[in-house]
C-alpha positions as CSV (number, residue, x, y, z in Angstrom):
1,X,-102.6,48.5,-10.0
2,X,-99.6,46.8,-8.3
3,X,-97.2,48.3,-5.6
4,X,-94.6,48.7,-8.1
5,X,-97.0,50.9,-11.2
6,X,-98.7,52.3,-8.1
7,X,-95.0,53.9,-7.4
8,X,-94.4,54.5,-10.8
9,X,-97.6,56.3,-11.5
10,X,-96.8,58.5,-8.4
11,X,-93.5,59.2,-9.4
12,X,-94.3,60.1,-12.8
13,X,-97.5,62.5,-11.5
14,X,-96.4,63.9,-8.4
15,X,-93.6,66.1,-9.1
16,X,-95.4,67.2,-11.7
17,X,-98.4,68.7,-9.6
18,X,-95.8,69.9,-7.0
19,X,-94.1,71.8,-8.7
20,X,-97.4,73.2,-10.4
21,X,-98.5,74.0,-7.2
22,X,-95.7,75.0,-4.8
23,X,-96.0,78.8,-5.5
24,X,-99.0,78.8,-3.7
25,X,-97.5,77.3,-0.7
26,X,-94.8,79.8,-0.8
27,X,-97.2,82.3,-0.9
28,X,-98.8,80.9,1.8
29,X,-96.2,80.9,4.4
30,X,-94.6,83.8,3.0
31,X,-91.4,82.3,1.6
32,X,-91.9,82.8,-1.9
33,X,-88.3,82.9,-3.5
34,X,-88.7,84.4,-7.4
35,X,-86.2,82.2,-8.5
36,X,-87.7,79.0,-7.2
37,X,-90.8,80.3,-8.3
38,X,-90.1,80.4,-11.6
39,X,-87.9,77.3,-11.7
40,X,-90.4,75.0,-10.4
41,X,-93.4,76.9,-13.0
42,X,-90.9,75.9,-16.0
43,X,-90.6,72.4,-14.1
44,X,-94.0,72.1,-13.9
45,X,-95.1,73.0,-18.0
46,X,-92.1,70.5,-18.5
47,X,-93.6,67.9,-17.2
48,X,-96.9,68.4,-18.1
49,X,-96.6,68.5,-21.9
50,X,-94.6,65.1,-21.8
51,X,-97.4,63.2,-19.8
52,X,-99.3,60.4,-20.7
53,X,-103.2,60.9,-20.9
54,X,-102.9,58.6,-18.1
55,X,-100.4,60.5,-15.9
56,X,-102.4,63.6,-17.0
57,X,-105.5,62.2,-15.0
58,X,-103.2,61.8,-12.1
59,X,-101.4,64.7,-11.9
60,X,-104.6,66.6,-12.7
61,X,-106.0,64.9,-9.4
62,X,-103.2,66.1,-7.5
63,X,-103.4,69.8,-8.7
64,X,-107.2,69.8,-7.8
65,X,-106.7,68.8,-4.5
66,X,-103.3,71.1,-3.7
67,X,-104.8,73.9,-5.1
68,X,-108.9,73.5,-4.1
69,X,-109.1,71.4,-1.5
70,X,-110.5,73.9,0.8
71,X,-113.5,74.7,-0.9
72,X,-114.9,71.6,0.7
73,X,-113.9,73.4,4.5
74,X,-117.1,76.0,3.9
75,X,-119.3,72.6,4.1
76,X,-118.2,72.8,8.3
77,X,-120.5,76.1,8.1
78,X,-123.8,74.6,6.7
79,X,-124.2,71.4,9.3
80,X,-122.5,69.1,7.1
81,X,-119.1,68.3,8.0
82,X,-119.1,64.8,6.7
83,X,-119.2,66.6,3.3
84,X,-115.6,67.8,3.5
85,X,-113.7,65.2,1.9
86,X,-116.2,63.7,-0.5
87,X,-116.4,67.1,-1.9
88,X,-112.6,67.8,-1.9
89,X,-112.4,64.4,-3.9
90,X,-115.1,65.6,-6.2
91,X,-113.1,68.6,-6.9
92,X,-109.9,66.4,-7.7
93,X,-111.8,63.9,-10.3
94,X,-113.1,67.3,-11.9
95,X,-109.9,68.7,-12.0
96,X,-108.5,65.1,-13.1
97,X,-110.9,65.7,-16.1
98,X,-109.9,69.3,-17.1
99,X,-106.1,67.6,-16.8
100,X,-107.0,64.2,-18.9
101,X,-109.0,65.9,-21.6
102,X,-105.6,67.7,-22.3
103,X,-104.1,64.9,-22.4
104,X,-105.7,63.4,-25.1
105,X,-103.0,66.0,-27.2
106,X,-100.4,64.0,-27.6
107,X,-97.9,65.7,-29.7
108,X,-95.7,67.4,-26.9
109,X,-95.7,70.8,-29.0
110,X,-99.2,70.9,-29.4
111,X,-100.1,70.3,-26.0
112,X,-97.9,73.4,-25.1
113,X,-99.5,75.6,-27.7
114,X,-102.9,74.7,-26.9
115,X,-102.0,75.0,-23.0
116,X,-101.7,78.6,-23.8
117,X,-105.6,79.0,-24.0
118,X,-106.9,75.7,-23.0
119,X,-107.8,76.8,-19.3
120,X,-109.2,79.9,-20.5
121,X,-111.8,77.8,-22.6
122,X,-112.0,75.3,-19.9
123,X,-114.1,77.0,-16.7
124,X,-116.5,74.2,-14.6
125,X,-119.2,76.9,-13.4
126,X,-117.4,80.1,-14.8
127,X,-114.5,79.1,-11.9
128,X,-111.7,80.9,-13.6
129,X,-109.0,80.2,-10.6
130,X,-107.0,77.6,-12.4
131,X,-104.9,79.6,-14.5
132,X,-101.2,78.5,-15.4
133,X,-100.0,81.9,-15.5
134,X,-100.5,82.8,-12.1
135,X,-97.4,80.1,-11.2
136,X,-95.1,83.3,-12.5
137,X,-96.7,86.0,-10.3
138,X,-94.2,85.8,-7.9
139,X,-91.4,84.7,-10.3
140,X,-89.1,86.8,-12.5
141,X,-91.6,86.3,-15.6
142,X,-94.5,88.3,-16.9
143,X,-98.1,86.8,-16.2
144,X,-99.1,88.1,-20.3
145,X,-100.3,85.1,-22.8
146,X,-97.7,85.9,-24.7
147,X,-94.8,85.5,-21.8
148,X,-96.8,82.1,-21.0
149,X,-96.4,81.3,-24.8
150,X,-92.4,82.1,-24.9
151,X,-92.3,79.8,-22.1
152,X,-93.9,77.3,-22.9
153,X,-92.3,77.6,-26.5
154,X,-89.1,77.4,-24.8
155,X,-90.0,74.1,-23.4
156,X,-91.0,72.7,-26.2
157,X,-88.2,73.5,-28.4
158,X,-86.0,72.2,-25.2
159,X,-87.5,68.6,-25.4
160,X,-87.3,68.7,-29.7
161,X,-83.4,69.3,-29.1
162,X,-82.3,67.7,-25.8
163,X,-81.5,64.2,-27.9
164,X,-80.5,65.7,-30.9
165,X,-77.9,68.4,-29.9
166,X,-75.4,68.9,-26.8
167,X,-76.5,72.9,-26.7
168,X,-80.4,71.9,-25.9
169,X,-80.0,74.3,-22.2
170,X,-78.7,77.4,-23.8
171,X,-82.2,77.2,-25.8
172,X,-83.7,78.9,-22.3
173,X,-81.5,81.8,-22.4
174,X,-85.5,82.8,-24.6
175,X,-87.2,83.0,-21.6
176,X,-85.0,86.7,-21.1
177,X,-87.9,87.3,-23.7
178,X,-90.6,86.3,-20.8
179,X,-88.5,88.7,-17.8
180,X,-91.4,90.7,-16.4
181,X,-93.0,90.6,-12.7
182,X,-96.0,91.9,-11.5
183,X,-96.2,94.5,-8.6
184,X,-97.0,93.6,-5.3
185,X,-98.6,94.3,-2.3
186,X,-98.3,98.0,-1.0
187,X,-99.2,100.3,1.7
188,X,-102.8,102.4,1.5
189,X,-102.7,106.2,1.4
190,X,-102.2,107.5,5.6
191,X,-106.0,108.6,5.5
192,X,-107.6,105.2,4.4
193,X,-108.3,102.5,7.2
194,X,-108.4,98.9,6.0
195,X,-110.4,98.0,8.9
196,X,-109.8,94.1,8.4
197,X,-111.2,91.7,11.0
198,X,-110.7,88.0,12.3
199,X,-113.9,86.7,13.2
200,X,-114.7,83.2,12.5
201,X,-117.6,81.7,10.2
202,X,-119.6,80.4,13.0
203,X,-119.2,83.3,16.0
204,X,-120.1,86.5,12.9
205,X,-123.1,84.8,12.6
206,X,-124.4,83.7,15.9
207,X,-127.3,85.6,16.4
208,X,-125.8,86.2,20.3
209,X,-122.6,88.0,19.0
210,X,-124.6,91.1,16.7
211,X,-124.8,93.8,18.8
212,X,-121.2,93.1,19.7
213,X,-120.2,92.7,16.3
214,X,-122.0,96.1,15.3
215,X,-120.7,98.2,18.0
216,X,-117.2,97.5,17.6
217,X,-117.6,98.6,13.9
218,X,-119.2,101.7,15.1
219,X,-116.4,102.2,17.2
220,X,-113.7,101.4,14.9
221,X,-115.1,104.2,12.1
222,X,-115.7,106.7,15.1
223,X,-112.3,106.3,16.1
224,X,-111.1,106.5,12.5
225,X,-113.2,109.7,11.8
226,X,-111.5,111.1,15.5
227,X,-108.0,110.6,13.6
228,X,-108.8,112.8,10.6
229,X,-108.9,109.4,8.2
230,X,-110.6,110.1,4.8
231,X,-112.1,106.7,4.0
232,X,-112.8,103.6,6.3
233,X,-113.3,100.2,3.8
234,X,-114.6,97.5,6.3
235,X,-115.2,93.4,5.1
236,X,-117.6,91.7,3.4
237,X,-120.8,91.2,5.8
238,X,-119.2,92.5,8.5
239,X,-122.4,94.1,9.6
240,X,-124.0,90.6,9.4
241,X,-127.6,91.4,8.8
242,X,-129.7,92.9,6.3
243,X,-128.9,96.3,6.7
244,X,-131.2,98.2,4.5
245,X,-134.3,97.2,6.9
246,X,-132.3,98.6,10.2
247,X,-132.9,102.3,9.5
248,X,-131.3,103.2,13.3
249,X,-128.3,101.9,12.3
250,X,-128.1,103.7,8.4
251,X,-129.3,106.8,10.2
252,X,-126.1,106.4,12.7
253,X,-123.8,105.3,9.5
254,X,-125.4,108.4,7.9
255,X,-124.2,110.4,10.5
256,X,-121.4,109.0,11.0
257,X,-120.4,109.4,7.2
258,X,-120.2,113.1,7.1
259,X,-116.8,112.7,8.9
260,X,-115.6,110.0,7.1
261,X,-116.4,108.1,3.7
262,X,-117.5,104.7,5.3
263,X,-117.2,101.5,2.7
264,X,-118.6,98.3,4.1
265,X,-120.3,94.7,3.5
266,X,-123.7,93.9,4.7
267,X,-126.8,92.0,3.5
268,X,-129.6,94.1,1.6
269,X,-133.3,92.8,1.1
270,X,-136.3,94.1,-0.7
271,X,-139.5,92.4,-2.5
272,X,-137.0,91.2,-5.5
273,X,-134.6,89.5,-2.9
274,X,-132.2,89.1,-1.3
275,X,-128.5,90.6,-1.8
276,X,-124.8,90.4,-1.1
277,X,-123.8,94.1,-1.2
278,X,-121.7,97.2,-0.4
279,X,-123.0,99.9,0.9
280,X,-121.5,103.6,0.7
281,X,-121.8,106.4,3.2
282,X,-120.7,109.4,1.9
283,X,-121.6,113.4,3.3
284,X,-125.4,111.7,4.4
285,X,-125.7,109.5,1.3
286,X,-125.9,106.1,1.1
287,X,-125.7,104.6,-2.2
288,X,-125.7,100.2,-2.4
289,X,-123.7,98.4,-5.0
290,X,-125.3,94.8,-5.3
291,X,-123.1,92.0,-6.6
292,X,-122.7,91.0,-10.0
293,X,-120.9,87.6,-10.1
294,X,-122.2,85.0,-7.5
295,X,-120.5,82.2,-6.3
296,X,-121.4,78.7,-7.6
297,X,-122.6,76.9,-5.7
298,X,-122.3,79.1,-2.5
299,X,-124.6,81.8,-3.5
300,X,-126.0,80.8,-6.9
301,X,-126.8,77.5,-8.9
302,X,-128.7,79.0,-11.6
303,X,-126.1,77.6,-13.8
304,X,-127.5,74.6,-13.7
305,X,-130.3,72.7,-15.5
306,X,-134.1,74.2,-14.1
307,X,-134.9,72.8,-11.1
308,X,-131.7,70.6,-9.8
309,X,-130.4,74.2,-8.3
310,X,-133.2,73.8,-6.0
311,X,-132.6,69.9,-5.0
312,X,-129.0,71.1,-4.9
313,X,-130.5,74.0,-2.4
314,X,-132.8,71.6,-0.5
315,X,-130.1,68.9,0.2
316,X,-127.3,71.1,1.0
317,X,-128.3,74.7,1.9
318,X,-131.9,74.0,4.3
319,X,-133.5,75.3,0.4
320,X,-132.1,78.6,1.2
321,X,-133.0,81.1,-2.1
322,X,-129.8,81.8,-4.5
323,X,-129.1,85.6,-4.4
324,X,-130.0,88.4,-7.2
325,X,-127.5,90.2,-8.9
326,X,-126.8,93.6,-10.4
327,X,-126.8,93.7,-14.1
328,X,-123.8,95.4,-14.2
329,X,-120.6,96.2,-12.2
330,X,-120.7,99.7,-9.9
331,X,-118.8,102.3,-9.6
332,X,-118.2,105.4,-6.7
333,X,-116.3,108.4,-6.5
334,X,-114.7,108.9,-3.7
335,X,-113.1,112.2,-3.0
336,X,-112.9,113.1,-6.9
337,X,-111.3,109.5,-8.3
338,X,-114.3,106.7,-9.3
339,X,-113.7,103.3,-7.8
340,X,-115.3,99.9,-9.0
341,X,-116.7,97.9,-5.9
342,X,-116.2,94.1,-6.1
343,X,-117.5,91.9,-3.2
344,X,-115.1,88.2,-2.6
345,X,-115.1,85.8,-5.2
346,X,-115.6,89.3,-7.6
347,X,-112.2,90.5,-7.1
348,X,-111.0,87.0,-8.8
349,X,-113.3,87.5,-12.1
350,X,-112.0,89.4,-14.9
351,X,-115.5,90.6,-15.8
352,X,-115.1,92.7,-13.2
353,X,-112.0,94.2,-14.2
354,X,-112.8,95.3,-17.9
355,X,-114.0,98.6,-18.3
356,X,-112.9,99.4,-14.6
357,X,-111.6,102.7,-13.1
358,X,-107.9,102.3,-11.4
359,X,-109.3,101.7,-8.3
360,X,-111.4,99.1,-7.2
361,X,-112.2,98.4,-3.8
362,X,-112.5,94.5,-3.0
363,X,-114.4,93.2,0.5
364,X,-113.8,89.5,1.2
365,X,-115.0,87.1,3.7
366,X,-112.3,84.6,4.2
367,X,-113.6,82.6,7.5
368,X,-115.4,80.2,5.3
369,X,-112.1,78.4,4.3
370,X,-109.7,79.0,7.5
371,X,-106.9,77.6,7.9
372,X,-106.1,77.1,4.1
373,X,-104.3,78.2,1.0
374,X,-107.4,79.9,-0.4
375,X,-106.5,83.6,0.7
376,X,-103.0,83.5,-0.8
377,X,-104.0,82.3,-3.9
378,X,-106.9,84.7,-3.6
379,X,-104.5,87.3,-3.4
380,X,-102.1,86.3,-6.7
381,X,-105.4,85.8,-8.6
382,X,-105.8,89.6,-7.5
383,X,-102.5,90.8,-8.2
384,X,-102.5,88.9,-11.8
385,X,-106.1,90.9,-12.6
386,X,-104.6,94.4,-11.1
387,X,-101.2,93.7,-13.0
388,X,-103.4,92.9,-16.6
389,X,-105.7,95.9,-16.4
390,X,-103.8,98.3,-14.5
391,X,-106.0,98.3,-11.4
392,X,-104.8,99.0,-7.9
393,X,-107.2,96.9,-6.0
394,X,-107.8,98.0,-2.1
395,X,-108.7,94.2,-0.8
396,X,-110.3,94.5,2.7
397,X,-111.1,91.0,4.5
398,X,-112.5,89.2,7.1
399,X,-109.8,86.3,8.2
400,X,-107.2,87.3,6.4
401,X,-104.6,90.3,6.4
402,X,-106.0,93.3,4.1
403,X,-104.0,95.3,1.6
404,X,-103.4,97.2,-1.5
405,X,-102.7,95.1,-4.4
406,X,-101.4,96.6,-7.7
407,X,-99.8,99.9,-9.0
């Protein structure tokens, strides 16, 4: 490829993935703007339905790496930094796939009706983050299939009239049809603490830092139960040990917990295995909700064929075990209302959402990607979930700001 299609291939793919992926860059620096918003997500479907299968493997590049390229950052954590940008490459060619196969639609109306589904149907791993629909969260348009539909009708009737008639614009005055918005982020109830904290990958889980680590949690719920607070949700892990095999600290949590409902992440282990879990303290009881969707990759790679999981394990994570999951999602009732617990990667997985009680509490460890875009498109992920199933989603984390997400 020459200087001059080298330029034209950039040109014709670029704007494209921008504008597909500048909402999360709003988001990110907290200047989203609804009207840009949903400007550049109409810009962006535009574009993409008029692509050659070509382009489509370009622009699908592009959109891996905006959106993903900080899932190779966590590879700083496991001893092998030099895996950073081979993996954030990897993630671009696989996105560059998902984008090409696409593609292969030619027909500029079909491609937007099958775009309506096609990244439902298309999930590497059961990775459900790359969802057109979350470019309107923050926009004046709904986040439903059938809003994405109008829209992307709208388009397409656009481009099938913009030769043939001088009135081919007022054809958007449909997406009134797709006017919606999804609630934001809110304040918790005065009694609930979302005890959030900033404590990077490497220092939680230095061996040297525990007892610190542990006391300052201690303190934080003592001096929440002082204030008269109801409920204290704390991050993922942030007891960074296998806590079920510590019985002096559950006895103190136990304690502790008839003055305050205490919600917090820690590691449990028993002759099954070993899990990522939430533990609940409640009037001397402790009850443990084990997680039900693992990470791939990061905590699991039983998707893959029998034993290339445990190569996978061997070469990059010193053959550390995958973890066990629950069979099924769990729920607690907290002062009279049930609440589904989700741990991270959970709170982004609409498994977890379906059958759910209107509140879910979501603790997330967010240190593995810092500095990145992953928390903020994180959080629109959970606000699109909340918004679809009518879930208000208390999202406690570690590295990131905590909040209430949803009605």
């Amino acid at each position: 490829m020459n200087a001059k299609s080298s330029t034209k291939f950039l040109i014709e793919t670029l704007p494209a993935a921008t504008a597909f992926s500048l909402f999360i860059y709003l988001e990110t620096f907290g200047l989203s703007n609804r009207a840009i918003v949903a400007a550049a997500g109409v810009y962006a479907l535009y574009r993409l339905v008029q692509l050659s299968p070509k382009a489509m493997l370009g622009a699908g590049f592009f959109i891996g790496i905006f959106w993903f390229y900080w899932i190779g950052l966590s590879f700083r954590y496991v001893d092998m930094g030099w895996a950073v940008f081979p993996v954030m490459l990897g993630v671009g060619a696989m996105s560059a796939a998902l984008f090409g196969l696409l593609g292969f639609v030619r027909p500029y109306y079909l491609r937007a009706a099958v775009m309506v589904v096609y990244f439902d149907w298309m999930t590497p791993f059961g990775f459900e983050w790359l969802k057109p629909e979350l470019m309107f969260v923050n926009s004046f348009f709904g986040t439903a299939k059938w809003q994405l539909a109008l829209i992307l009708g709208t388009v397409a009737l656009y481009i099938f009239l913009k030769n043939r008639h001088r009135l081919a614009p007022a054809v958007f005055i449909l997406l009134l049809g797709a006017w919606g918005g999804t609630p934001g982020v809110t304040s918790p109830e005065p009694d609930v603490v979302l005890a959030g904290t900033d404590y990077s990958q490497d220092a939680k889980w230095n061996p040297a830092n525990l007892n610190t680590i542990v006391n300052d949690q201690l303190l934080r719920i003592e001096t929440a139960a002082a204030e008269g607070k109801r409920l204290i949700i704390l991050p993922e892990s942030v007891f960074p040990l296998y806590l079920n095999i510590y019985p002096d600290l559950v006895h103190e949590l136990l304690l502790l917990s008839e003055k305050i409902t205490i919600v917090t992440g820690a590691l449990y282990r028993d002759e099954t295995g070993h899990y990522n879990s939430t533990y609940f303290f409640d009037n001397g009881v402790m009850k443990v909700a084990h997680k039900v969707v693992l990470v791939p990759f990061g905590e699991t790679t039983d998707f893959l064929p029998k034993g290339v999981g445990k190569i996978i394990n061997g070469i990059f994570f010193n053959d550390a075990e995958d973890y066990v999951t629950a069979a099924e999602p769990t729920d607690f009732l907290i002062g009279g209302t049930m609440w589904r617990s989700a741990i991270c990667y959970e709170a982004t997985v609409e498994q977890m959402y379906e059958g759910a009680p209107k509140r879910m509490i979501a603790i997330t460890n967010n240190a593995w990607y810092a500095p990145s875009v992953e928390p903020a498109l994180q959080r629109l992920l959970i606000r699109y979930f909340a918004h679809r199933y009518g879930v208000r989603v208390y999202h406690v984390v570690n590295g990131s700001p905590s909040e209430v997400i949803g009605a």
